[in-house]
C-alpha positions as CSV (number, residue, x, y, z in Angstrom):
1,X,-114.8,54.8,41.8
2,X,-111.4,54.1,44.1
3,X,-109.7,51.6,41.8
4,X,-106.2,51.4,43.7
5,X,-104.7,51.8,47.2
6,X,-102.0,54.2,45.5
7,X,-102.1,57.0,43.7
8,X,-100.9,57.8,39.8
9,X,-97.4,56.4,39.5
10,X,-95.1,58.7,37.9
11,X,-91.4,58.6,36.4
12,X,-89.3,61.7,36.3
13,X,-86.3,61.9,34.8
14,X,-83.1,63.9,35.4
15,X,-84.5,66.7,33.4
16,X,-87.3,66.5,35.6
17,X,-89.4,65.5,33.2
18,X,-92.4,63.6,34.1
19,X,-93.9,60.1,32.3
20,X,-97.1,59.2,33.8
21,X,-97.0,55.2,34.1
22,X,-100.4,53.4,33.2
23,X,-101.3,50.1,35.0
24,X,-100.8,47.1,33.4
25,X,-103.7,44.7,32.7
26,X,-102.9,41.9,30.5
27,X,-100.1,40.3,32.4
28,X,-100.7,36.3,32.5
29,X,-100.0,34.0,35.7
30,X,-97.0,32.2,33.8
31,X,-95.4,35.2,33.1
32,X,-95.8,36.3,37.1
33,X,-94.5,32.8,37.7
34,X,-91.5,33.5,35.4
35,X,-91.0,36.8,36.7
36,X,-90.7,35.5,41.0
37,X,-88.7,32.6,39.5
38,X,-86.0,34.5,38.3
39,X,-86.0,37.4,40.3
40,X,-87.0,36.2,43.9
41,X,-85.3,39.1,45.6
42,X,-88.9,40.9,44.1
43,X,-90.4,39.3,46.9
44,X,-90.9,40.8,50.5
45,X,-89.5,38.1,52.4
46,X,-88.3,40.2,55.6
47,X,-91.5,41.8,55.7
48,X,-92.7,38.8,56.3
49,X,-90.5,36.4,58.3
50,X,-86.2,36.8,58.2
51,X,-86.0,33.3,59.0
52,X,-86.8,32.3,54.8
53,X,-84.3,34.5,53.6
54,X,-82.7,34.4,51.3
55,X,-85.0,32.1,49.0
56,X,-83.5,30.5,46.1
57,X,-85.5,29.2,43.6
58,X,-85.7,25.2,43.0
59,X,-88.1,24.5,40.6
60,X,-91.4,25.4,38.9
61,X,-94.4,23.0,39.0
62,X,-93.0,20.3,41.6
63,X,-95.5,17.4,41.3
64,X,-97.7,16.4,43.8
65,X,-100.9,14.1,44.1
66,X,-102.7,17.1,44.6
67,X,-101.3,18.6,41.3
68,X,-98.2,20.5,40.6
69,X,-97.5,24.0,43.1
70,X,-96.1,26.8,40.9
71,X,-92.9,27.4,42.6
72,X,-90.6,25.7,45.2
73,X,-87.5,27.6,47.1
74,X,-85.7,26.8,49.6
75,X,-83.4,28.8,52.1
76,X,-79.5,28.1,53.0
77,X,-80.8,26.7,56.3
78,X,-83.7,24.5,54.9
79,X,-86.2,26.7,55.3
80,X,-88.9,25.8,52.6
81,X,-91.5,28.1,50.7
82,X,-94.2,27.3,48.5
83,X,-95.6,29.8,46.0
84,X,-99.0,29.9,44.0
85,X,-99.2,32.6,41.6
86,X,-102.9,34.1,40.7
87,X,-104.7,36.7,38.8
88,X,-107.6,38.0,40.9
89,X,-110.0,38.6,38.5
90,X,-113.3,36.7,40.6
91,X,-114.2,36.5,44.3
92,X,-113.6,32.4,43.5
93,X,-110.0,32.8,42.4
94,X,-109.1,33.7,45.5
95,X,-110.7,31.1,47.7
96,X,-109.5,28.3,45.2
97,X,-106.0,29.3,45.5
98,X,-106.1,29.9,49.4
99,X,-107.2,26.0,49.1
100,X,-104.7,25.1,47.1
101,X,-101.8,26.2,48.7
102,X,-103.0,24.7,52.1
103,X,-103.2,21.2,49.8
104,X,-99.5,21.4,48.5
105,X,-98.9,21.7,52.7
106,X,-100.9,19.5,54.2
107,X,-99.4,16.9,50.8
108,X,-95.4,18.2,51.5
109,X,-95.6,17.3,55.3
110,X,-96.4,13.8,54.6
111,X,-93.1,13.7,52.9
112,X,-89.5,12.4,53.6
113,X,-86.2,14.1,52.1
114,X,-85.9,11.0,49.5
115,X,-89.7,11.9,48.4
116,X,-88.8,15.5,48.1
117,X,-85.3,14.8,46.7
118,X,-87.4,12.4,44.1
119,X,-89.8,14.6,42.8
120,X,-86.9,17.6,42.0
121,X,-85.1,15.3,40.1
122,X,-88.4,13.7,38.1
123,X,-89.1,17.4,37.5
124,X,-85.1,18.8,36.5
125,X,-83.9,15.8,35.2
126,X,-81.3,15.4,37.3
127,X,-79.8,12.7,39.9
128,X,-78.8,12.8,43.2
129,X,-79.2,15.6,46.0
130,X,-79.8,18.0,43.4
131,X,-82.0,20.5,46.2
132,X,-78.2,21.1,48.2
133,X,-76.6,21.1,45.0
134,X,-78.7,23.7,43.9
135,X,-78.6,25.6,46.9
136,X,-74.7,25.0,47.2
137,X,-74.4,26.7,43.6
138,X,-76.6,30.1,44.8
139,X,-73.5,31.6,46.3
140,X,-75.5,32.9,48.8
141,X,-74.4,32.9,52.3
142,X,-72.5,30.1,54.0
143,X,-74.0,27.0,53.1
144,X,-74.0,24.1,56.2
145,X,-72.9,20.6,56.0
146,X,-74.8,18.2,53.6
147,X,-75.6,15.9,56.4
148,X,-77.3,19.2,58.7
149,X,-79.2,20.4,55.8
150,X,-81.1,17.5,54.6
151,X,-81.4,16.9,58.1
152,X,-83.0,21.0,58.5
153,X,-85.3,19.9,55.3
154,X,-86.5,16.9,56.8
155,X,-86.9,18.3,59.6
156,X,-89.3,21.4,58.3
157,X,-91.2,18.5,56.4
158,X,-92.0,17.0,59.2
159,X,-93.7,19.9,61.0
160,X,-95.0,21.2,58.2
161,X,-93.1,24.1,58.5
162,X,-93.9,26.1,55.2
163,X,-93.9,29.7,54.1
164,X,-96.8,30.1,52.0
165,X,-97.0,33.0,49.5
166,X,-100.2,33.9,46.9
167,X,-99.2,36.3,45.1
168,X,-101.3,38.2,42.1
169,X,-101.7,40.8,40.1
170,X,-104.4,43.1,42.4
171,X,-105.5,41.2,45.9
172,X,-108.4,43.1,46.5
173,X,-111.8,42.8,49.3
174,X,-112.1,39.3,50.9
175,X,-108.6,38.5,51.0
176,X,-107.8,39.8,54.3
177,X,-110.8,38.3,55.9
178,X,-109.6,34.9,54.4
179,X,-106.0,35.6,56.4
180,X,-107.8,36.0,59.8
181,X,-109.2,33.3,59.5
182,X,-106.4,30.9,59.0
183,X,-104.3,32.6,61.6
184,X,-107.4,30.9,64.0
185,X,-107.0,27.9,62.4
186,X,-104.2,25.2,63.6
187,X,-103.4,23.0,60.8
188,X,-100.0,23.4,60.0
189,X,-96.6,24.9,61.5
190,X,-97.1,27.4,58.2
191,X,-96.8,31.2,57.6
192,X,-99.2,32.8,55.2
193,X,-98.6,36.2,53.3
194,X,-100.4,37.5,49.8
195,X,-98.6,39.5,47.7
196,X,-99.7,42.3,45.2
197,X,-97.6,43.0,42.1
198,X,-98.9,46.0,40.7
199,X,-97.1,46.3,37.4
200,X,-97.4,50.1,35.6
201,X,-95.3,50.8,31.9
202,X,-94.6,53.8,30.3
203,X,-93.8,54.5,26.6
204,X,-90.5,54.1,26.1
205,X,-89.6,53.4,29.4
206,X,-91.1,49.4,30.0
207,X,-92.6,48.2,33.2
208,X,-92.3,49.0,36.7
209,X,-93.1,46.6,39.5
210,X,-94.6,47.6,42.6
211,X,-94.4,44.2,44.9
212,X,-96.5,44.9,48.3
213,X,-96.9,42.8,51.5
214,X,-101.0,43.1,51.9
215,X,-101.9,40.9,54.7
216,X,-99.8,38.3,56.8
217,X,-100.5,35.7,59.1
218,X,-98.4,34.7,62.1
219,X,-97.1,31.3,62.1
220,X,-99.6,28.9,62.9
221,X,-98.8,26.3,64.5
222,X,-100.3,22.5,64.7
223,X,-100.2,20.9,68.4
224,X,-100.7,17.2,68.9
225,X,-100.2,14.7,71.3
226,X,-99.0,11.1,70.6
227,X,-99.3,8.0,72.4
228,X,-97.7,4.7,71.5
229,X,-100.0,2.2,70.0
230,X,-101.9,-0.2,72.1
231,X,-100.2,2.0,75.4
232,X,-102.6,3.4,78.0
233,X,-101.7,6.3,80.2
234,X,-102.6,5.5,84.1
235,X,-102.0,7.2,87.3
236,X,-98.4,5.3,87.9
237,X,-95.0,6.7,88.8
238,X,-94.1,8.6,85.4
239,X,-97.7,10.0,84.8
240,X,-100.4,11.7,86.3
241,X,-103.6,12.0,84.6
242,X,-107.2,12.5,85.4
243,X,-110.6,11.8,83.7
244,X,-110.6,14.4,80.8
245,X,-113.4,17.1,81.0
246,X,-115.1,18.8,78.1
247,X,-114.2,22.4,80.0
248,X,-111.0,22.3,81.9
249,X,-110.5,24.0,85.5
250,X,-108.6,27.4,85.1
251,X,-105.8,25.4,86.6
252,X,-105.6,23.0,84.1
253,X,-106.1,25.8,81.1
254,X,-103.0,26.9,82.7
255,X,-100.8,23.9,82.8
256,X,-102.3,23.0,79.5
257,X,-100.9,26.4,77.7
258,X,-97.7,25.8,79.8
259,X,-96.9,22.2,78.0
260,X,-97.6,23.7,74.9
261,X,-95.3,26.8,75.2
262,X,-93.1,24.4,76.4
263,X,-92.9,21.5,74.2
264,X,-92.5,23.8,71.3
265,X,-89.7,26.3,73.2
266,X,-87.9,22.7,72.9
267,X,-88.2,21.4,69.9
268,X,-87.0,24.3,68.5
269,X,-83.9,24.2,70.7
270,X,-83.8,21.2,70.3
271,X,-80.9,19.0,68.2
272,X,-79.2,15.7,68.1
273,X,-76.1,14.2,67.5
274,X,-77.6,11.8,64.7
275,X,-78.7,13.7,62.0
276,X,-81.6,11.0,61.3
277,X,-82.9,11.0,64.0
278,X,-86.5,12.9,63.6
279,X,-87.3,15.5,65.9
280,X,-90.6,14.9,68.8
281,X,-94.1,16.4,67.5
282,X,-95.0,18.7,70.4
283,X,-97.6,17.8,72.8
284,X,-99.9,19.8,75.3
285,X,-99.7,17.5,78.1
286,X,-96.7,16.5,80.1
287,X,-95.0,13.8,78.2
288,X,-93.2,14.7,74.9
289,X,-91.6,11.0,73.0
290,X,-89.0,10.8,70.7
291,X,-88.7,7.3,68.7
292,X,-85.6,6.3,67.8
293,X,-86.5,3.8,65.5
294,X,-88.7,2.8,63.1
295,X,-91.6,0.9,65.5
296,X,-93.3,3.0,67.6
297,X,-93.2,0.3,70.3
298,X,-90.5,1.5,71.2
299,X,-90.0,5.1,72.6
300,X,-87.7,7.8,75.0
301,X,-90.3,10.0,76.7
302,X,-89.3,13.6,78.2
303,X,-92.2,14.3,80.8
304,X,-93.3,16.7,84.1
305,X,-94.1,15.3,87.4
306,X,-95.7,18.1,89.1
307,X,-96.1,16.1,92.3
308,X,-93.2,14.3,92.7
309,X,-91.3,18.2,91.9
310,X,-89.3,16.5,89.5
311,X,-89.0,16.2,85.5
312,X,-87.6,13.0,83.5
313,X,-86.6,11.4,80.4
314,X,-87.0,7.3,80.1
315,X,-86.5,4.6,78.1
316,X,-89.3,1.9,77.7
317,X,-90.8,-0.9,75.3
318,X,-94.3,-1.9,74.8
319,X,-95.3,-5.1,76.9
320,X,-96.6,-7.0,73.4
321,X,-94.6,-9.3,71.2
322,X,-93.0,-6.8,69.3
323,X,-92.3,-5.0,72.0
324,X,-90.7,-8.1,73.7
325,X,-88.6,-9.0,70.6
326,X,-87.2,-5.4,70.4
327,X,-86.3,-5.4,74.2
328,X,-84.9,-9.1,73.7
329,X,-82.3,-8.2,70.9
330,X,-81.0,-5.1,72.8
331,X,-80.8,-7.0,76.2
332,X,-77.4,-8.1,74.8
333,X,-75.9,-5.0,74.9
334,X,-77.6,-4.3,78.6
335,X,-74.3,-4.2,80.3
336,X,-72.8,-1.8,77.2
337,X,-75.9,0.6,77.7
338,X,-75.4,0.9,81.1
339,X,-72.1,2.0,80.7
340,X,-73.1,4.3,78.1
341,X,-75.8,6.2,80.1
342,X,-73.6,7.0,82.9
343,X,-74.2,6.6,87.1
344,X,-77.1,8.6,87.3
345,X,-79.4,6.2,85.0
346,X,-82.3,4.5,87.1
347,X,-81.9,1.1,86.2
348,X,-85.5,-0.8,85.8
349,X,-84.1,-3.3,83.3
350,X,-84.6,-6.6,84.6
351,X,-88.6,-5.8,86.0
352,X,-90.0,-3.5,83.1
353,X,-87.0,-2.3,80.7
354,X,-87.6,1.0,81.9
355,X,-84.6,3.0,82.4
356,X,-84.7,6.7,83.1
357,X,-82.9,9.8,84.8
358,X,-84.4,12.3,86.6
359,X,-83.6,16.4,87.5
360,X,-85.3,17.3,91.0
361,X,-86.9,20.4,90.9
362,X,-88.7,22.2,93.7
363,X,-91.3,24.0,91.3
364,X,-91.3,22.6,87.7
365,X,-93.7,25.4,86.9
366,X,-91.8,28.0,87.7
367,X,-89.8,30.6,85.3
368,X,-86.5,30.3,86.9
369,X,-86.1,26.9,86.3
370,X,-87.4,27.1,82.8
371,X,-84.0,27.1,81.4
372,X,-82.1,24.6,83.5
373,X,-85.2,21.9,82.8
374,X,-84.3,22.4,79.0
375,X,-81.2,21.8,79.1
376,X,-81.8,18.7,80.8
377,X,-83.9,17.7,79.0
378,X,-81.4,18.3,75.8
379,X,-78.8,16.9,76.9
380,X,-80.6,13.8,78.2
381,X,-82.8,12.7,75.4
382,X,-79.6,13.1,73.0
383,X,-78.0,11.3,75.2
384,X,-80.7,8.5,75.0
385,X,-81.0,8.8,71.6
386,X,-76.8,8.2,70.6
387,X,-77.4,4.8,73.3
388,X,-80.3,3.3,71.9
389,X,-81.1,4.5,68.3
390,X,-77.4,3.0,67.0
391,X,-78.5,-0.4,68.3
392,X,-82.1,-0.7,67.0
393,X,-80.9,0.5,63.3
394,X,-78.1,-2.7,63.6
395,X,-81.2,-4.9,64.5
396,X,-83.5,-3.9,62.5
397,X,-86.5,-2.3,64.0
């Protein structure tokens, strides 16, 4: 009966003398977990995605409300990865801990730095930033600013961007049908890998282990759109909609899978001058918001206009109370944030507090101008947000 995707492992020595090596069966999760923990170079990162590397560990079961994860590391550039270690003795091992992991996800990208930061030091005892401290002390490669990784952590939270590793002592059938299957599924910003340590020891020798990508997802990535509480798109000047339709026209399809490759293209691009500021979800249709405060009543909105051949980024806040309020305490510095945004800002103040600029563009579809419409649209909504977000954070909202 085929036991093993390899064959005998054998050690010869200098005298070429062979030691056959004899799988090992006994080994524990805890002592797997100890094992990645202090030697994380053991596991296949590049194999999988370059971007993680180099993982340093953090910490082993970080609370959650969905129970502790078995190991936290993070990368130099805030890159975070989860691991759940599992021996695969039962068919229902393997779907509990595929469950898992997606739990200790769905639970981290509800989180802020200061919860993350919190539950390190609740689990090391320590105080302060103790994740960059840690990650300063790894003499790894050069390690950025404070301020730009907790801002890259944050940032990854936020998305939901997670490496996700299961890795056991023998992933067997089932386990690559359960990766297809998430790769179809869009929950989070997450990459998924298993990992098979196949451990072999030899009299006198000790233990050899064999650590082996087995299946790999691509990243997976969560689309959303997000409009502004109590706001209703219409057919007006910044928007163009129409009645949505359970099967879109080819047309549509198309535009539809342009937004999304776009939106995301951006945001990864995508930085700001104030590190706090969080970065836009991406959408799939063609307005992308970015809120620089802490109501979402008020918001900066990228967005297409297909035909008026132009694109945009405005300024606008909701026509309720708080919305009113909000407007009312930055209308003192209207003359200051005119200044501010320059001579091409289309000034709406007075009539609707809608202030915007706009980049004319004969086809905003089209692959030569892909480029020149990001960088607009960079450069404007960091603009935006270094006028606006300053002044709500001294208000209050």
């Amino acid at each position: 009966m085929k036991q093993t995707a390899y064959g005998k492992p054998l050690f010869l020595n200098n005298q070429n003398q062979v030691t056959p090596l004899n799988k090992v069966e006994t080994f524990d999760e805890f002592s797997i977990q100890d094992l990645i923990f202090k030697y994380p170079d053991c596991l296949p990162i590049s194999d999988i995605d370059e971007s993680f590397n180099p993982v340093i560990p953090i910490c082993k079961e970080l609370n959650t409300t969905v129970g502790p994860l078995d190991i936290l590391m993070v990368s130099p550039n805030g890159e975070l990865t989860i691991i759940e270690t599992k021996l695969w003795r039962n068919p229902e091992a393997r779907r509990i801990v595929v469950a898992q992991i997606l739990d200790y996800a769905k639970e981290l990208s509800n989180w802020t730095y200061e919860d993350l930061q919190r539950e390190i030091n609740r689990r090391l005892g320590t105080k302060g930033n103790a994740l960059y401290e840690l990650v300063k002390s790894a003499n790894t490669v050069l390690v950025p600013p404070e301020s730009d990784f907790v801002d890259s952590v944050s940032r990854n939270l936020a998305r939901g961007k997670f490496l996700l590793l299961i890795a056991g002592d023998g992933i067997r059938e089932g386990a690559r049908g359960i990766a297809e299957f998430l790769s179809n599924a869009g929950h989070l910003n997450f990459t998924l890998a298993m990992i098979e340590l196949n451990l072999y020891r030899a009299e006198g020798l000790g233990t050899l282990i064999v650590p082996k990508t087995l299946v790999k997802t691509l990243e997976i990535s969560k689309m959303t759109v997000e409009i502004p509480s109590g706001f209703i798109l219409s057919k007006s000047d910044e928007f163009e909609t129409e009645k949505s339709t359970i099967k879109l026209s080819p047309e549509r399809e198309q535009e539809r899978n342009f937004y999304i490759k776009f939106w995301n293209e951006l945001i990864a691009e995508l930085s700001f001058d104030d590190p706090g500021q969080p970065l836009p979800k991406p959408g799939i249709a063609q307005n992308l918001y970015v809120y620089p405060g802490k109501s979402k009543k008020i918001w900066i909105s990228a967005y297409f206009m297909k035909s008026q051949k132009r694109v945009g980024v405005y300024f606008r806040a909701q026509n309720d109370q708080e919305g009113n309020e909000i407007f009312a305490a930055l209308n003192e510095d209207k003359e200051l944030i005119r200044q501010e945004l320059g001579g091409n800002v289309l000034w709406n103040w007075e009539d609707s507090g809608d202030v915007g600029v706009r980049f004319l563009c004969n086809d905003v579809f089209a692959e030569e101008n892909r480029e020149d419409i990001k960088d607009f649209f960079k450069i404007s909504l960091n603009a935006f947000v270094n006028v606006f977000r300053p002044r709500l954070k001294k208000y209050g909202f």
